[in-house]
Wavefront OBJ file of the C-alpha trace (Angstrom):
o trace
v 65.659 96.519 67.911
v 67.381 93.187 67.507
v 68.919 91.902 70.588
v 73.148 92.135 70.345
v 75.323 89.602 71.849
v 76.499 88.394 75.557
v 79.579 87.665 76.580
v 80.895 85.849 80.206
v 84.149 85.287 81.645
v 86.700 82.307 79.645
v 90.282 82.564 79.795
v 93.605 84.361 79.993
v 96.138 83.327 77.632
v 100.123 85.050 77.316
v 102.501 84.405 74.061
v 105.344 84.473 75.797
v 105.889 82.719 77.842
v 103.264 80.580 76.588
v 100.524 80.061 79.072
v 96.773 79.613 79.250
v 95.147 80.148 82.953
v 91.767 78.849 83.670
v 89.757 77.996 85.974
v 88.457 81.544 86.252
v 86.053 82.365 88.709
v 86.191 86.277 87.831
v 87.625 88.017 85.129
v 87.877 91.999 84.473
v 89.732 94.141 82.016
v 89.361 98.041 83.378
v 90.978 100.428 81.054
v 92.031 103.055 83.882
v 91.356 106.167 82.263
v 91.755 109.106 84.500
v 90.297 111.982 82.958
v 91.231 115.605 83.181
v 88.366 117.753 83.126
v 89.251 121.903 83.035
v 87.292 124.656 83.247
v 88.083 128.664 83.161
v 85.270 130.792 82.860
v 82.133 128.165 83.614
v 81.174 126.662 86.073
v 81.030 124.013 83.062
v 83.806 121.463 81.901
v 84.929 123.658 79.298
v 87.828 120.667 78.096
v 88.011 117.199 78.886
v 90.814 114.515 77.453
v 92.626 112.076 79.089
v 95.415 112.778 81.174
v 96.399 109.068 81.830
v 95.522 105.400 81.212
v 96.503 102.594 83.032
v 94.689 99.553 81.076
v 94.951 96.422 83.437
v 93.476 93.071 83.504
v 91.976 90.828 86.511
v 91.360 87.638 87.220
v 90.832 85.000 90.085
v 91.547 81.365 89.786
v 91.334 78.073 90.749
v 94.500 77.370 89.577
v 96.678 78.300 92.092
v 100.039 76.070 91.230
v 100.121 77.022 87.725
v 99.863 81.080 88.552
v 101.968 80.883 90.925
v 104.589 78.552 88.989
v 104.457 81.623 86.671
v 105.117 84.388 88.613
v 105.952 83.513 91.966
v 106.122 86.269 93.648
v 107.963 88.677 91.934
v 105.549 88.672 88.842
v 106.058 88.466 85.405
v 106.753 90.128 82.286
v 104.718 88.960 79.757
v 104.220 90.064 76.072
v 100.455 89.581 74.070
v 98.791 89.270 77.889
v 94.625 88.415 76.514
v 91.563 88.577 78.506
v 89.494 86.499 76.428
v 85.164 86.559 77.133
v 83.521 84.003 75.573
v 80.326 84.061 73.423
v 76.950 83.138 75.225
v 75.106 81.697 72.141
v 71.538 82.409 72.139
v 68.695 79.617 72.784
v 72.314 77.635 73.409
v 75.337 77.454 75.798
v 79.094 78.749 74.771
v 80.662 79.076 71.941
v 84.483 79.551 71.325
v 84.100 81.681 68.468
v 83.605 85.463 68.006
v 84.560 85.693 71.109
v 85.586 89.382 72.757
v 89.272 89.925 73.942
v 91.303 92.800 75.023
v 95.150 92.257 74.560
v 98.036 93.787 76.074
v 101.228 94.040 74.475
v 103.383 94.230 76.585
v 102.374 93.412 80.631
v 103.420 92.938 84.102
v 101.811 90.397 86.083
v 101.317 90.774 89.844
v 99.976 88.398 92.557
v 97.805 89.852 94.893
v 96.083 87.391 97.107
v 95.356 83.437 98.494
v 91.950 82.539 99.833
v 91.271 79.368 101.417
v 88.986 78.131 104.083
v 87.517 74.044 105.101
v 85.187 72.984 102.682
v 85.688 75.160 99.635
v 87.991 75.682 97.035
v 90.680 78.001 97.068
v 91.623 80.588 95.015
v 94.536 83.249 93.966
v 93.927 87.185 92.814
v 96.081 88.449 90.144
v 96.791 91.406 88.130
v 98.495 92.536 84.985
v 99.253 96.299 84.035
v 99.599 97.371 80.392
v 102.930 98.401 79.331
v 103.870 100.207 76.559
v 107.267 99.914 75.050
v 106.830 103.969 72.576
v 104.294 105.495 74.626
v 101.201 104.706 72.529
v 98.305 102.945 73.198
v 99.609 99.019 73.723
v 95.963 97.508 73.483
v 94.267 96.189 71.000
v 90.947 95.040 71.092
v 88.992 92.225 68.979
v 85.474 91.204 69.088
v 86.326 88.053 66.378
v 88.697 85.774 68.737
v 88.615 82.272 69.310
v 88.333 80.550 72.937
v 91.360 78.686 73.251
v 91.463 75.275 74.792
v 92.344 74.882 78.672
v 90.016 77.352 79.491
v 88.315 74.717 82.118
v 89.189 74.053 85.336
v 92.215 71.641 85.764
v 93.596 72.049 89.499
v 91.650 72.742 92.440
v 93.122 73.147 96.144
v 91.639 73.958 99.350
v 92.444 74.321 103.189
v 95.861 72.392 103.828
v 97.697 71.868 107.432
v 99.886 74.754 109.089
v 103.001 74.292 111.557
v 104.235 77.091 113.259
v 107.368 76.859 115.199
v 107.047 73.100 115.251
v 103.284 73.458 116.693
v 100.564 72.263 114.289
v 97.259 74.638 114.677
v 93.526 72.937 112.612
v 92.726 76.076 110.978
v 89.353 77.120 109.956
v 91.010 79.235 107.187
v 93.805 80.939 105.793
v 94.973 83.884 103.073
v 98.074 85.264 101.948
v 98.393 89.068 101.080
v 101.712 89.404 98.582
v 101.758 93.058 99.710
v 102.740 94.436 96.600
v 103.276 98.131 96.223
v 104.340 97.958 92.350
v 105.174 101.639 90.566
v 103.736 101.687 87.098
v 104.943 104.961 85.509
v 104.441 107.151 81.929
v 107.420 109.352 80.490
v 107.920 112.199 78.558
v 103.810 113.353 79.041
v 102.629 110.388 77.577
v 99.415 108.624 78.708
v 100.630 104.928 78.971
v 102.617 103.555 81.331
v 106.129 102.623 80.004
v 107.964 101.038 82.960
v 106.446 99.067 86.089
v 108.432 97.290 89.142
v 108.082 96.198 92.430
v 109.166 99.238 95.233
v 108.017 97.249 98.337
v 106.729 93.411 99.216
v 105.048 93.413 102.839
v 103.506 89.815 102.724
v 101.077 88.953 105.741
v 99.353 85.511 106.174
v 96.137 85.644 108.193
v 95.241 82.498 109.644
v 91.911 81.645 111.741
v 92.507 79.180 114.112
v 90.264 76.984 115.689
v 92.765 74.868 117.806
v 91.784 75.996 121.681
v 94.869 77.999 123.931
v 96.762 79.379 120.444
v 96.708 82.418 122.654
v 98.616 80.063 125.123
v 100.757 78.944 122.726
v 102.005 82.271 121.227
v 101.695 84.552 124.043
v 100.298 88.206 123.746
v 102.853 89.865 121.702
v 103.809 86.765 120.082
v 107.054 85.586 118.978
v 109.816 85.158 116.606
v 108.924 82.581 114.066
v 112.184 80.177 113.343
v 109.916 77.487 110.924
v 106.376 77.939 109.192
v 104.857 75.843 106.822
v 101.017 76.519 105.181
v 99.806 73.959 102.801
v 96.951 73.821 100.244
v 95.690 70.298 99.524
v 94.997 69.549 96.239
v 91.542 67.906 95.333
v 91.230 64.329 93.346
v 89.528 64.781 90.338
v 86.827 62.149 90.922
v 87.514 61.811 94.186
v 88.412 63.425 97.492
v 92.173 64.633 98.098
v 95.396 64.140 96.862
v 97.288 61.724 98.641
v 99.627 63.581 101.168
v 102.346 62.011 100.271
v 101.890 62.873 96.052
v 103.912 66.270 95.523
v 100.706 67.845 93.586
v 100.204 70.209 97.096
v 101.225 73.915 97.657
v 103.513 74.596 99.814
v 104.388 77.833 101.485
v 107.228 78.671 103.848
v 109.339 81.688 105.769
v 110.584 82.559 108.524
v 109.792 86.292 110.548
v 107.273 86.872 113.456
v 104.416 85.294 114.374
v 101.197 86.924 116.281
v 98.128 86.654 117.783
v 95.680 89.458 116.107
v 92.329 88.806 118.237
v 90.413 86.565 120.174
v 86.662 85.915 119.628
v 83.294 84.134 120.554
v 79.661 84.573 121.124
v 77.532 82.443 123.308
v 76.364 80.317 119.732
v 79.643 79.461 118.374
v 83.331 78.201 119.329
v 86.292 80.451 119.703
v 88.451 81.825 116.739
v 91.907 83.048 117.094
v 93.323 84.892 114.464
v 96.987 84.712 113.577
v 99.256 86.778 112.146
v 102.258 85.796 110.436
v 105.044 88.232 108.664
v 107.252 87.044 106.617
v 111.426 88.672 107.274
v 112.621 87.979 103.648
v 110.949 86.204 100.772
v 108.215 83.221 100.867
v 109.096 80.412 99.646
v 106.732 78.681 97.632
v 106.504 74.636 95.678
v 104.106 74.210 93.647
v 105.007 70.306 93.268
v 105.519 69.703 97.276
v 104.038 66.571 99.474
v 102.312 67.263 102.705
v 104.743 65.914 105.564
l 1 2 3 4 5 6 7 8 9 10 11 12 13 14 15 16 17 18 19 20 21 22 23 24 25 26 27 28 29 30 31 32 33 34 35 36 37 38 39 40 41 42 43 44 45 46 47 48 49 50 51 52 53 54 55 56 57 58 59 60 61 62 63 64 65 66 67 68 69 70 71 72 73 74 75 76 77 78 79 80 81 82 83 84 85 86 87 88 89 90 91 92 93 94 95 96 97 98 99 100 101 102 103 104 105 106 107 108 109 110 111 112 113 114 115 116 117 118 119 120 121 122 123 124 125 126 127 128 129 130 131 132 133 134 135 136 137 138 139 140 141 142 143 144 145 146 147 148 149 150 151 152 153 154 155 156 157 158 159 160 161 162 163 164 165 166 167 168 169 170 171 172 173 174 175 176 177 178 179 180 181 182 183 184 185 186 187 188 189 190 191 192 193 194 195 196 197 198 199 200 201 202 203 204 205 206 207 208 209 210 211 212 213 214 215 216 217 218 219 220 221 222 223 224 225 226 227 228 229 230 231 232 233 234 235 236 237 238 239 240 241 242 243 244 245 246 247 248 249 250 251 252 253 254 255 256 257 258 259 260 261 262 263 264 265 266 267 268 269 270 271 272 273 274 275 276 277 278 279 280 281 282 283 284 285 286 287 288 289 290 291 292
C-alpha cells in the first residue's frame, strides 16, 4: 500500500479582518462532536447521531503583540477563521501547496493564556469557536490549500520587569490567565452553535518571584494593589533584546489585589514566592509600549 501524505502545523489566517498569525508552536482543530448514543431494549447502542458540535480551532504563538492587538481581551469576531497544516514533502522539507485546512465561517476568538519565564520565549493560548449564522454546518474543509506567506516567526518576547505598588520584584516567571467563561449556544435543536459571548472575565496573573522577603513586602493576606505593571521584552532579531526604551515591548497593567500564594525551598535550591495578582476591572494592555 502506497504511503499517503503528512501534514504539520503552519498558520492561521482570518478574511476579515485580515490577519495571518504565525509563529505557531501548536496548532489543533477539534471538531467537538458530542454524540448521543440510545439504547431501549439492548444492552447495545441501538441509535447513535450527533446531538451537538462545537468545531473549534487552537493555537499557541510566539506572536504575542499581534494576537493580542487583535483581540485584546474581549476577543474577536472573525469571518473565514483557517487552520491551515502544511504539506511535509517526502525525501524533502515543506511545501505550501496541497496543503490541509479546516475553515470556519463565521468565529469567535478567545484568549486564554500568557506564558513566560527567564531564558525562553514566551507564548499566548488562543481559541476560536465555530459559529454558524442558519444553523448548518459552518465548516468547510479542503485538502488543496495553499500556505500563505507570514507563516514564520516574526516577534518573539520573553520574561520582562514587574512593579507592584511601586516595588520592583526579579521574577523567575510569569503567566496571565484571561479567565474567560464564554457561552457558545445552538437554537431551535440545531447542532451548531449560533451565538457565543463572554458571561464572566476572572483574570489572575501568577508570578514566581525570586526577589528574597516578597513575603515581607506584601504581608500574609496581602494588599490592595493601587499600580501594577508586567512587561514582556521583546527579542532583537539578530541580536539580544529590544532596547527598553523602543516601544516594540508588551505591556500589561491594572489595578485590584495583590497576594502572596506560597512560599517554597528545598535544601538544593533558592526560595520561590509565588504571587498572586487579581485584576478589579479590565487589563490594560500596549502592544507598542517602552519599558520605563
Amino acid at each position: 500500500m502506497a504511503q499517503k501524505d503528512r501534514l504539520t502545523q503552519g498558520v492561521v489566517t482570518c478574511a476579515t479582518p485580515v490577519l495571518t498569525i504565525g509563529g505557531l508552536t501548536a496548532l489543533s482543530a477539534p471538531p467537538g462532536v458530542t454524540l448521543d448514543k440510545a439504547r431501549s431494549a439492548s444492552v447495545d447502542v441501538e441509535h447513535a447521531a450527533v446531538m451537538s458540535a462545537r468545531p473549534s480551532i487552537r493555537f499557541s504563538s510566539l506572536s504575542i503583540a499581534d494576537v493580542l492587538a487583535s483581540c485584546g481581551v474581549s476577543g474577536l469576531e472573525c469571518t473565514t477563521l483557517k487552520a491551515i497544516f502544511q504539506r511535509l514533502v517526502p525525501y524533502g522539507t515543506r511545501s505550501s501547496a496541497n496543503a490541509q485546512s479546516i475553515s470556519l465561517a463565521k468565529a469567535y476568538m478567545l484568549p486564554r493564556t500568557i506564558q513566560a519565564s527567564q531564558e525562553a520565549p514566551a507564548t499566548i493560548d488562543v481559541e476560536a469557536f465555530a459559529i454558524s449564522t442558519d444553523g448548518a454546518d459552518p465548516t468547510t474543509l479542503s485538502a488543496a490549500d495553499t500556505l500563505p506567506a507570514g507563516a514564520g516567526a516574526s516577534e518573539v518576547f520573553t520574561m520582562g520587569p514587574v512593579n507592584i505598588n511601586g516595588v520592583s520584584y526579579d521574577l523567575e516567571s510569569g503567566s496571565l490567565d484571561f479567565g474567560i467563561a464564554e457561552q457558545v449556544e445552538a437554537s431551535e435543536g440545531h447542532a451548531f452553535a449560533e451565538q457565543a459571548w463572554i458571561e464572566t472575565r476572572d483574570a489572575t496573573f501568577t508570578l514566581a518571584s525570586r526577589t528574597a522577603y516578597t513575603l515581607n513586602d506584601l504581608g500574609i493576606v496581602g494588599e490592595e494593589l493601587t499600580a501594577f505593571s508586567w512587561y514582556l521584552r521583546k527579542l532583537e532579531e539578530y541580536g539580544t533584546r529590544v532596547a527598553n526604551g523602543t516601544s516594540e515591548h508588551v505591556k500589561f497593567t491594572c489595578t485590584g489585589y495583590v497576594h502572596v500564594d506560597d512560599v517554597s525551598a528545598d535544601p538544593n535550591t533558592r526560595m520561590n514566592t509565588a504571587i498572586m495578582v487579581t485584576p478589579v476591572g479590565a487589563i490594560t494592555i500596549d502592544e507598542t509600549s517602552a519599558i520605563t
